[in-house]
N, C-alpha and C positions, 0 to 999 in steps of 0.2 A: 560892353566892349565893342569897339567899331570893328574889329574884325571881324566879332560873329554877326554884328547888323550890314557887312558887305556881304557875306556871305547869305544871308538871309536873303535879301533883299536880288543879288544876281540871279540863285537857285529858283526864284519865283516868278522873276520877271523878265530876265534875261536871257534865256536860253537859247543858244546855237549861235554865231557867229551873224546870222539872220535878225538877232533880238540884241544888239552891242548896242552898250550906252556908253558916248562920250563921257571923257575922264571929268569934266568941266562939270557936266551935267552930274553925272554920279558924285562929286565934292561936295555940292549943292543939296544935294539929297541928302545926303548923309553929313550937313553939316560937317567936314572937316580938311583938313588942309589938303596939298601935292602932297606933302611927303607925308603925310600920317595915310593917305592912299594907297601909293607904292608900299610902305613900310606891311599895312594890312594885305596887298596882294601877295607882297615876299612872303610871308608868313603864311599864310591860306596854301600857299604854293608848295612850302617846306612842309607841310600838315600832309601833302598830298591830294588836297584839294582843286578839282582840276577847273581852278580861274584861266581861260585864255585870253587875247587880246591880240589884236589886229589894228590895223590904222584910223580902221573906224570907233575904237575902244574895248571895252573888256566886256567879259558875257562868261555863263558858265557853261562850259566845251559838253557837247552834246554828244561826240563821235570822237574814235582815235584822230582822227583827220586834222581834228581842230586844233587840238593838243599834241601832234607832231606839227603843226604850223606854228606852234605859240613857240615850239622847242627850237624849232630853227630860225626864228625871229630873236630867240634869245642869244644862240651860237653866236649871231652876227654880230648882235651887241656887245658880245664878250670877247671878239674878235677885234671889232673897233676898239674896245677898250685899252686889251694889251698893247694892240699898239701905240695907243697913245701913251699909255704907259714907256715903253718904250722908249717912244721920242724923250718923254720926260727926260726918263732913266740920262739918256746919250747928254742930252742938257747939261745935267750937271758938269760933265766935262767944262763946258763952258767956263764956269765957276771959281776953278783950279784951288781951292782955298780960300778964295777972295773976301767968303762969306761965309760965317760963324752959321752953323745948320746943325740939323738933326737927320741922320740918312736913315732910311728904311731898315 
């Protein structure tokens, strides 16, 4: 399973925020797509598993430090999100009927 061979493979050779291997580079290694990536980092992550990830790519967190960094890197993202969500949302106003949909 590629989630326990990302896992394997960070825990050994990655470690601290000092030893991050690009996402590009780690797909390569491990043979497999972006989103089969992210999918196995979600997952290692919900596990409890503490994968961080920074600009320069993912690593496994050696300190609270790294893993309150990965967590408000994530806040952000989920910040950005809603609001785009948001916008979406106010969008459809736009719409009035006009188009046959499926609403949330």
């Amino acid at each position: 399973m590629k989630k326990d061979e990302l896992k394997e493979h960070l825990s050994r050779n990655c470690r601290g925020r000092g030893r991050a291997v690009g996402g590009e580079r780690l797909r390569r290694t491990l043979r497999i797509s972006e989103n089969e990536l992210r999918k196995a980092v979600n997952r290692l992550r919900r596990e409890g598993v503490p994968i961080a990830s920074d600009q320069t790519g993912y690593f496994y967190a050696q300190t609270a430090g790294e893993v309150y960094a990965t967590i408000r890197n994530l806040k952000k993202m989920r910040s950005g999100l809603d609001a785009a969500i948001t916008g979406l949302e106010q969008s459809l106003e736009k719409f009035d009927g006009k188009s046959p949909g499926v609403r949330p």
